[in-house]
N, CA, C and O atoms as a DFTB+ gen file, in Angstrom:
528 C
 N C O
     1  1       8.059     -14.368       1.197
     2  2       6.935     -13.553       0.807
     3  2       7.403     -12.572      -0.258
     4  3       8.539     -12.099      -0.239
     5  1       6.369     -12.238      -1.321
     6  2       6.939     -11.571      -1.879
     7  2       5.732     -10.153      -2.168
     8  3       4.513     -10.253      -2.031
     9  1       6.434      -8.981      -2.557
    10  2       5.227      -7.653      -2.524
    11  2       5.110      -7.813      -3.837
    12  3       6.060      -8.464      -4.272
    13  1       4.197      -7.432      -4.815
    14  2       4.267      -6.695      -6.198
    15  2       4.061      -5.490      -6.291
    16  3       2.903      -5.142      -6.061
    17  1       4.839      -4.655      -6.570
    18  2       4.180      -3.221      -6.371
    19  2       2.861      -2.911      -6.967
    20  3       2.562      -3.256      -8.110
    21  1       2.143      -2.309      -6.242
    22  2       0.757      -2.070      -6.360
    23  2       0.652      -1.131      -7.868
    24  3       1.329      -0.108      -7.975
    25  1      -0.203      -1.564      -8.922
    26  2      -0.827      -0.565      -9.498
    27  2      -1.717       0.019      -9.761
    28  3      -2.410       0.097      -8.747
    29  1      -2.338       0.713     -10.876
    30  2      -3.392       2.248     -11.163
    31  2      -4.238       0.561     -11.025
    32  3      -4.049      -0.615     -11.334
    33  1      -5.269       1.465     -10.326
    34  2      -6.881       0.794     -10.408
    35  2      -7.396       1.151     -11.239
    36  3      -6.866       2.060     -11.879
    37  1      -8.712       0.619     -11.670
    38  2      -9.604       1.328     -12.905
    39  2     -10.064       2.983     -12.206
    40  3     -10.486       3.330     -11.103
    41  1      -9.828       3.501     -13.102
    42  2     -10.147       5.208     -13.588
    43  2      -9.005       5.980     -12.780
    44  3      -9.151       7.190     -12.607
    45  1      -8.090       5.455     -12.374
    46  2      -7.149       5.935     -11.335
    47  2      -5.650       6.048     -12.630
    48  3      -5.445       5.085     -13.369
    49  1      -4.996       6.977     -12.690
    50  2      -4.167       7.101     -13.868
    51  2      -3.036       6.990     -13.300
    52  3      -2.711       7.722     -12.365
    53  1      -2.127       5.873     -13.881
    54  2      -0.723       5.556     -13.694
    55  2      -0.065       6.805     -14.129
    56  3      -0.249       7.343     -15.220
    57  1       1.021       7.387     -12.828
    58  2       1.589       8.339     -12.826
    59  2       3.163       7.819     -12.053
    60  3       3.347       6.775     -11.429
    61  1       4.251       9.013     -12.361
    62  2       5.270       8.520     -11.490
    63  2       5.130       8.688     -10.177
    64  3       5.977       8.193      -9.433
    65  1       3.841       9.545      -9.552
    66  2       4.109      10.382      -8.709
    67  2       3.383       8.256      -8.308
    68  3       4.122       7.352      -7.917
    69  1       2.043       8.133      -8.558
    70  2       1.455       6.963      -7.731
    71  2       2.761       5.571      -8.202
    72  3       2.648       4.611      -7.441
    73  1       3.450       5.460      -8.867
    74  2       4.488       4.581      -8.860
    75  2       5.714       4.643      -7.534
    76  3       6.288       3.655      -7.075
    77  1       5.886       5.902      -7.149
    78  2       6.543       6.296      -5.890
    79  2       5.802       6.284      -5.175
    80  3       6.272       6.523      -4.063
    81  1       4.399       6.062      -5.175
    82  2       3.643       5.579      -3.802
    83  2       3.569       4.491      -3.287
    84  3       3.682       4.230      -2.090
    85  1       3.245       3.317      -4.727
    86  2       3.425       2.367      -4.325
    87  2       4.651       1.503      -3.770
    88  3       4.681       0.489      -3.073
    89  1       5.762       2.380      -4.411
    90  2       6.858       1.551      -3.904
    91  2       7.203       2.168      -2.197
    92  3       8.009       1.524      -1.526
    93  1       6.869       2.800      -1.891
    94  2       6.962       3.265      -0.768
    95  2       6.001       2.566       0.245
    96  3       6.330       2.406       1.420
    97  1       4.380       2.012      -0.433
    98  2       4.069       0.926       0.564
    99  2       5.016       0.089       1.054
   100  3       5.233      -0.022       2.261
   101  1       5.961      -0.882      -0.319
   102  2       6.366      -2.002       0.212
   103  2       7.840      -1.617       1.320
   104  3       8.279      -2.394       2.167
   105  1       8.400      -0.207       1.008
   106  2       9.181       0.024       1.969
   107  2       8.437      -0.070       3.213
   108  3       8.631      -1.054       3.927
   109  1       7.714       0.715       3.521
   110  2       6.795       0.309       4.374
   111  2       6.573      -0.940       5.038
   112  3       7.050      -1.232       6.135
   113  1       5.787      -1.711       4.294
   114  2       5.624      -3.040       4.870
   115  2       6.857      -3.552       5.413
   116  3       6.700      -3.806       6.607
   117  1       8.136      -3.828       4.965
   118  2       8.903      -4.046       4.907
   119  2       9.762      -3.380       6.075
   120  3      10.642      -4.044       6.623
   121  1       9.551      -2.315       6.379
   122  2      10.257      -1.528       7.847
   123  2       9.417      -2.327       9.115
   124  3      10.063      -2.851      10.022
   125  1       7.860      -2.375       9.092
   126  2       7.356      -2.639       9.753
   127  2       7.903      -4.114      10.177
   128  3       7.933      -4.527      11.336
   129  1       8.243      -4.684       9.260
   130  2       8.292      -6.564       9.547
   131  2       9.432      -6.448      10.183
   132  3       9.693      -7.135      11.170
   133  1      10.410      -5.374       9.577
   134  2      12.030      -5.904      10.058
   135  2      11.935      -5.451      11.052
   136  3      12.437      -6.227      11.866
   137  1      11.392      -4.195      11.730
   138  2      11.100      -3.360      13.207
   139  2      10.845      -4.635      14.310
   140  3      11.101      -4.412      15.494
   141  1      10.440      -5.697      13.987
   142  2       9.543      -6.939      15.209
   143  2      10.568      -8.206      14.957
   144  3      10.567      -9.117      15.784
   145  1      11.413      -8.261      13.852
   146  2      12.408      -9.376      13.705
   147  2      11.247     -10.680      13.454
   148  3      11.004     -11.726      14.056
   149  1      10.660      -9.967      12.162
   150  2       9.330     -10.843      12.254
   151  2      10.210     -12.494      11.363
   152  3      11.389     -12.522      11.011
   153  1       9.246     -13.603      11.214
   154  2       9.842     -14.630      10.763
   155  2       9.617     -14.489       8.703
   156  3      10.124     -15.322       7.951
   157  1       8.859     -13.396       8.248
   158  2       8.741     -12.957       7.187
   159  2      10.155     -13.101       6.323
   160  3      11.114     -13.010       7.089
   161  1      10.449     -13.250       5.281
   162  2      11.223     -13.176       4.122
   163  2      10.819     -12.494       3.230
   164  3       9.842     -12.959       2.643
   165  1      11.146     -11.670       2.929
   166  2      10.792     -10.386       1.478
   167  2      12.312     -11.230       0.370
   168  3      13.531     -11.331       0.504
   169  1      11.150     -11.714      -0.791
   170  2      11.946     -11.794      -1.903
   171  2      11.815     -10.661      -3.049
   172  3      10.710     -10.218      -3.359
   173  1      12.771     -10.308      -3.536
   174  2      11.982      -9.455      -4.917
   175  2      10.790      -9.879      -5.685
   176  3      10.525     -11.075      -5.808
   177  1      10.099      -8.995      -6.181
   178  2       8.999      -9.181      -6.916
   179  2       9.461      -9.930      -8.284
   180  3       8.559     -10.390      -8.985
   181  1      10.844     -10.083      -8.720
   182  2      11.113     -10.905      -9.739
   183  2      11.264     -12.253      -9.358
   184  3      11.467     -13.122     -10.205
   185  1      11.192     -12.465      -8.321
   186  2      11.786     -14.000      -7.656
   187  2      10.278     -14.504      -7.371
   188  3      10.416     -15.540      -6.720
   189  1       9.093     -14.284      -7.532
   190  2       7.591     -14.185      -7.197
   191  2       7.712     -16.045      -7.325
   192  3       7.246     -16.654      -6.362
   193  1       8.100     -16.583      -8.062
   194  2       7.696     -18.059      -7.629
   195  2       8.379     -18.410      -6.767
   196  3       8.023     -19.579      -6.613
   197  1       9.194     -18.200      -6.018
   198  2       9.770     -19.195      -5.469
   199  2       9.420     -18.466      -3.834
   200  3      10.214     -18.795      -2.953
   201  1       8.320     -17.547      -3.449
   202  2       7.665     -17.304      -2.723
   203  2       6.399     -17.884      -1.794
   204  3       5.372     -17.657      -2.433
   205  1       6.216     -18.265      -1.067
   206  2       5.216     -19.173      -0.320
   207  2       4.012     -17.964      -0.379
   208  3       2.904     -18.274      -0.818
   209  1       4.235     -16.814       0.003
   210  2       2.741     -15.948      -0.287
   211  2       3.184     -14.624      -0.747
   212  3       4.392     -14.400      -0.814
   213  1       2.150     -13.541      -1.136
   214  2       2.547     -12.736      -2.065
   215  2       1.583     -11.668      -2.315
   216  3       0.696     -11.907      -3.135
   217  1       1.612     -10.600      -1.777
   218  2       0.892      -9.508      -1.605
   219  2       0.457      -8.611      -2.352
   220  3       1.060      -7.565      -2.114
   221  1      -0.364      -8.486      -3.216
   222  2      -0.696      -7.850      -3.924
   223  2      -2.123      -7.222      -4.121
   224  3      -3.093      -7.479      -3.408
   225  1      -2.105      -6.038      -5.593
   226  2      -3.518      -5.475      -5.046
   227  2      -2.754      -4.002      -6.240
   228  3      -1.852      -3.835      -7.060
   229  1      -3.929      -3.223      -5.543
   230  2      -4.308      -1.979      -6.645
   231  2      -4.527      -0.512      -5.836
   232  3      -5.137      -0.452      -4.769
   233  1      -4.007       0.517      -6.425
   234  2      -4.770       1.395      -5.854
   235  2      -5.874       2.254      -6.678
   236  3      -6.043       2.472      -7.877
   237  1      -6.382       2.545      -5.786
   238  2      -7.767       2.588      -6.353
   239  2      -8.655       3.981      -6.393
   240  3      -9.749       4.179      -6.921
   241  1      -7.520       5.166      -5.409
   242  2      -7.885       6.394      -5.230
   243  2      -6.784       6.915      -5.391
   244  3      -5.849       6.253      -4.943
   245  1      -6.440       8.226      -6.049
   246  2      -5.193       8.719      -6.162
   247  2      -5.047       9.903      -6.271
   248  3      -4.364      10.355      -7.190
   249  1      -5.755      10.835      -5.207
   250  2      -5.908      12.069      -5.634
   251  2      -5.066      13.280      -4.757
   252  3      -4.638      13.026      -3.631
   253  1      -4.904      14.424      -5.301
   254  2      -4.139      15.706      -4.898
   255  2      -4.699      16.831      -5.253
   256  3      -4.137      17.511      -6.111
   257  1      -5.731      17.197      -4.761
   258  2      -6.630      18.385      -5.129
   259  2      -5.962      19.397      -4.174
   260  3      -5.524      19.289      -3.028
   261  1      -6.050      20.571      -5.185
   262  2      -5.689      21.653      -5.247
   263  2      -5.905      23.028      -5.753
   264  3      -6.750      22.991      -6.647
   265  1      -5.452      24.275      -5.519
   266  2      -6.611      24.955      -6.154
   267  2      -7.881      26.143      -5.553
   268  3      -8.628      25.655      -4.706
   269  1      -8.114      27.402      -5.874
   270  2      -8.787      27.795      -4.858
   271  2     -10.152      27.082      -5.206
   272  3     -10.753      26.612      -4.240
   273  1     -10.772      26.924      -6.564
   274  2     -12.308      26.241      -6.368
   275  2     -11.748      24.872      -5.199
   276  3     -12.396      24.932      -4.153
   277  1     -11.057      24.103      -5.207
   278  2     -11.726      23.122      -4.049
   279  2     -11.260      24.269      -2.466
   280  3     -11.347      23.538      -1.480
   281  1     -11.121      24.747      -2.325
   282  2     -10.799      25.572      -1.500
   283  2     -12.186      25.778      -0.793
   284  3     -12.653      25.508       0.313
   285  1     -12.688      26.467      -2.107
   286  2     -14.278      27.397      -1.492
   287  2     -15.032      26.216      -1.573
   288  3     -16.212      26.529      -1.414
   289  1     -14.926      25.151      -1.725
   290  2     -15.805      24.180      -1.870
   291  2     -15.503      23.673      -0.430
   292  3     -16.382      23.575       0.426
   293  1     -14.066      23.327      -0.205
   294  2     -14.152      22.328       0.925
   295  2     -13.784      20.725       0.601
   296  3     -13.923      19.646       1.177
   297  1     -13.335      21.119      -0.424
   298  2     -12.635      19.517      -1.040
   299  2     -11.318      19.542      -1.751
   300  3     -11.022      19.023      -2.827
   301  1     -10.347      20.486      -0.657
   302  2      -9.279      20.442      -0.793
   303  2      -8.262      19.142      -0.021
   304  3      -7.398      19.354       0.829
   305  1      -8.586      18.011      -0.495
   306  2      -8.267      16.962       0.254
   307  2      -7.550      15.717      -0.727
   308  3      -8.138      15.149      -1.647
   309  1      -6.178      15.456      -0.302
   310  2      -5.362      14.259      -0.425
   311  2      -6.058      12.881      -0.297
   312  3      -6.887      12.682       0.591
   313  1      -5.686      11.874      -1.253
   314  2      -6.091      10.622      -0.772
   315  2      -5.652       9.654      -1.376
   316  3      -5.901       9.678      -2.582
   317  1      -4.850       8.436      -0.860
   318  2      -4.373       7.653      -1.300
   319  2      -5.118       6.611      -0.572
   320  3      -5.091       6.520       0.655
   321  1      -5.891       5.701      -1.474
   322  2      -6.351       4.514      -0.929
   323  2      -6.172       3.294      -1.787
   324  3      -6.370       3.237      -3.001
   325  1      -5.659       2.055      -0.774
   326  2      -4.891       0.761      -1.486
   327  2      -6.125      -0.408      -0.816
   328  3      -6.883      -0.485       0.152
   329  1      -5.755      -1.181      -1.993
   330  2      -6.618      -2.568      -2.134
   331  2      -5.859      -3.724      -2.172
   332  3      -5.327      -4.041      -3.236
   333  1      -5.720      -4.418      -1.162
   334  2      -4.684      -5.446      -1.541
   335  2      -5.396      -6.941      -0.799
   336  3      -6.315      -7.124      -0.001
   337  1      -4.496      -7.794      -1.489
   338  2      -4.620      -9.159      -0.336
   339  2      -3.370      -9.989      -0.714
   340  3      -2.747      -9.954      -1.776
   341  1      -3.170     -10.641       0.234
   342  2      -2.233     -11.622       0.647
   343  2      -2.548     -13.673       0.098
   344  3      -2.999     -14.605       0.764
   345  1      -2.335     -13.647      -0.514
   346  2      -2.162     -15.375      -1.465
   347  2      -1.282     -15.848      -0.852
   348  3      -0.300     -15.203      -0.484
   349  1      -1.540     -17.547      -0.538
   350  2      -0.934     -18.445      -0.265
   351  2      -0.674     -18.695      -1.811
   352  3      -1.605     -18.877      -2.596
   353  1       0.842     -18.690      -2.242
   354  2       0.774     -19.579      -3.275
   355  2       0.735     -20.917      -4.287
   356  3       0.687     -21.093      -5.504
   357  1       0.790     -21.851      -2.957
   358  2       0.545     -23.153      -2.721
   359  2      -0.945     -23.771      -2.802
   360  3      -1.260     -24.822      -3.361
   361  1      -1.860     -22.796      -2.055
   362  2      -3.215     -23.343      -1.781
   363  2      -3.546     -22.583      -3.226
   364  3      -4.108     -23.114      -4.184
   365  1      -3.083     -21.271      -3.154
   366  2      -4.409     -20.283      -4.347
   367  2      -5.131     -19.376      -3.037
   368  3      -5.469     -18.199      -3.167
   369  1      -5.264     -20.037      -1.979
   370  2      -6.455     -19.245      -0.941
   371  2      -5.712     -17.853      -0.721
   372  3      -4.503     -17.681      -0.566
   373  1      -6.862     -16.775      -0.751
   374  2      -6.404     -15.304       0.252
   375  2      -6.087     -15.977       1.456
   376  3      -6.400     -17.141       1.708
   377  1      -5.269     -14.984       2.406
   378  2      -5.025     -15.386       3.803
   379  2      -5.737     -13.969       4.068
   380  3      -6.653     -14.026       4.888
   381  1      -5.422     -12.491       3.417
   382  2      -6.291     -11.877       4.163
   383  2      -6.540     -10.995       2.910
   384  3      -5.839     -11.207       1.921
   385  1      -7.580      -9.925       2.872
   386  2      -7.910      -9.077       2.309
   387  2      -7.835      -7.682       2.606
   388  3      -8.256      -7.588       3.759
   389  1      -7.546      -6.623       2.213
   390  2      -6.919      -5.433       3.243
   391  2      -7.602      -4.296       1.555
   392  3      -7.513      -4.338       0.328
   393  1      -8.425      -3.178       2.955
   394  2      -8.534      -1.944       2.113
   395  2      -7.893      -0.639       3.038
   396  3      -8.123      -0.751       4.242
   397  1      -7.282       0.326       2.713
   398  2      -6.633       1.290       3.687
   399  2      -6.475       2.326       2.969
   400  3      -6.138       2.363       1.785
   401  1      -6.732       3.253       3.723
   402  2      -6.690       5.032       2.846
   403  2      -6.059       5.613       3.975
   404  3      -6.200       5.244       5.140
   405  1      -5.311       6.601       3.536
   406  2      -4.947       7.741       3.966
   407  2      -5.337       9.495       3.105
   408  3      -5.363       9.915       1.949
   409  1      -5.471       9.808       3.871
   410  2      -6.147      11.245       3.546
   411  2      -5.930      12.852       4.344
   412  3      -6.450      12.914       5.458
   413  1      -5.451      13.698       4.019
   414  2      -5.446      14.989       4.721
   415  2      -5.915      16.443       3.416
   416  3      -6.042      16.603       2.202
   417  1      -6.023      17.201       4.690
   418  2      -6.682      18.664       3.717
   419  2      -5.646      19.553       3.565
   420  3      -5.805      20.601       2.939
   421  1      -4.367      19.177       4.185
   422  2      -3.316      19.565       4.173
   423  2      -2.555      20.175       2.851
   424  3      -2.247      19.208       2.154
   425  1      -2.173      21.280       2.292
   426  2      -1.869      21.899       0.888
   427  2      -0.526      21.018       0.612
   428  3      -0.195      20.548      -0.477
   429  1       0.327      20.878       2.126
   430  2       1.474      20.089       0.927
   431  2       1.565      18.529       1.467
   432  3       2.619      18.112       1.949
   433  1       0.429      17.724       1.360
   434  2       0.294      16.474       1.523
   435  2       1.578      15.741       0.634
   436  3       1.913      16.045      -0.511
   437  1       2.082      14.875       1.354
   438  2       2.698      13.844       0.525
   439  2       2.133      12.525       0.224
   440  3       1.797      11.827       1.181
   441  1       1.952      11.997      -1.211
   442  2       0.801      11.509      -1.542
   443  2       2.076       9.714      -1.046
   444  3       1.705       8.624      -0.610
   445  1       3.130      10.075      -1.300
   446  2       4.673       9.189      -1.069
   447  2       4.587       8.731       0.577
   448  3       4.800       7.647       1.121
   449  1       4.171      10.075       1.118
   450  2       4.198       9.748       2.868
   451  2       2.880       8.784       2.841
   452  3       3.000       7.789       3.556
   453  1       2.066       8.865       2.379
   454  2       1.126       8.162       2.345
   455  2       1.169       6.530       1.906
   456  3       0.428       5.786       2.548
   457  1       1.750       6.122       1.163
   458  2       2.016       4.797       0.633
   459  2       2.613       4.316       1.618
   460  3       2.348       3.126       1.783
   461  1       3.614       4.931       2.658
   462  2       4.513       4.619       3.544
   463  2       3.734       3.761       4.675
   464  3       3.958       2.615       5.065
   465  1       2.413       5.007       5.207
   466  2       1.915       4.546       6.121
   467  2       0.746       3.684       5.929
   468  3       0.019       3.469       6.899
   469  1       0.528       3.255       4.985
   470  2      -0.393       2.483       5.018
   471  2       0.523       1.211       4.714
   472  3       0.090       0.140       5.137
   473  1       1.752       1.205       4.023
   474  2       2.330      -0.169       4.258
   475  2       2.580      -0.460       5.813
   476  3       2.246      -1.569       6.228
   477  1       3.185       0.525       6.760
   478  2       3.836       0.088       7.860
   479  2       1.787      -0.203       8.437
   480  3       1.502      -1.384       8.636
   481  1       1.256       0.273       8.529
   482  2      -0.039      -0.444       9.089
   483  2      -0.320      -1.345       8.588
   484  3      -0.974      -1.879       9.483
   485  1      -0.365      -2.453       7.235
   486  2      -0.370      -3.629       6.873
   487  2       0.666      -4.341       7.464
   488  3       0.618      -5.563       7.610
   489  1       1.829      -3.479       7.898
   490  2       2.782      -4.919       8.385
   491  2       2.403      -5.363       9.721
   492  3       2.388      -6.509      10.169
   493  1       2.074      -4.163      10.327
   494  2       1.916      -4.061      11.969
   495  2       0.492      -4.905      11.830
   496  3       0.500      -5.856      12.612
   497  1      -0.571      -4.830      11.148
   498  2      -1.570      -5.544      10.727
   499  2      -1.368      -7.264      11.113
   500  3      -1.870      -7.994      11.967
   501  1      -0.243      -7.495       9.874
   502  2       0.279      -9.127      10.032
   503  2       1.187      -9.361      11.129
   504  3       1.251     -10.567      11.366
   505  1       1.997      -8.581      11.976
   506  2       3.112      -8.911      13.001
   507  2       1.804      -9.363      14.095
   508  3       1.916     -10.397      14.752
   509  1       0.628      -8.528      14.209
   510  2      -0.743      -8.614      15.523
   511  2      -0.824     -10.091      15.019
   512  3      -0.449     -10.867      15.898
   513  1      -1.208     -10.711      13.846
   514  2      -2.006     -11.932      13.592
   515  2      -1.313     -12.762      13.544
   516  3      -1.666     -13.847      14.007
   517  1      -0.231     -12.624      13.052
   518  2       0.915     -14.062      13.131
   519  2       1.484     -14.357      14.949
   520  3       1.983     -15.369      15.442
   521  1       1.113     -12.872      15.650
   522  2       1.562     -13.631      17.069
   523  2       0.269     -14.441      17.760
   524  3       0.333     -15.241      18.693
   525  1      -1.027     -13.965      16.967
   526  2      -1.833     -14.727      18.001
   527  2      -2.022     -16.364      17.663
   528  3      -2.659     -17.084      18.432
């Protein structure tokens, strides 16, 4: 299997900060699989053909508001939300489709902690479906 690191969705601006998010999904995913001794193989994203399926996708929310106006407003709120799906690369078919956000009102949100946990919930996601 292989990850591609996720990038900027439309109107969502490629930054280093969302480049360290995304790579922190696939750590993520990747803790989660090895945590279950799952039957998964992580190849690098440069090795992408010689991969049986291959995870990819966009993020699509990328925000860190801050500030007293969102304060008095009430929209002092973090949010990292990812769009991804999983390709057989043999068939072409999705195997699954996956949308996941994380979000807090929290002043020192980590937008990084966030990529984390939404990978380890995509892995824990596939470890549930591949046992049933």
């Amino acid at each position: 299997m292989a990850i591609i690191p996720f990038r900027a969705g439309a109107g969502v601006a490629a930054t280093s900060e969302l480049e360290k998010a995304a790579l922190m999904f696939v750590k993520g995913l990747s803790e989660a699989l090895a945590s279950q001794g799952s039957s998964f193989t992580i190849v690098p994203a440069d090795q992408v053909d010689s991969a049986d399926l291959v995870i990819q996708g966009h993020i699509t929310t990328f925000k860190q508001l801050q500030g007293l106006k969102h304060r008095l407003l009430g929209k002092n709120q973090s949010i990292l939300k990812m769009e991804g799906k999983m390709v057989d690369q043999k068939t072409n078919k999705e195997v699954f489709y996956f949308v996941e956000q994380e979000a807090s009102e929290k002043k020192d949100s980590d937008l990084k902690e966030f990529g984390l946990t939404i990978g380890r919930g995509v892995g824990e996601f596939m470890l549930d479906h591949v046992k049933k």
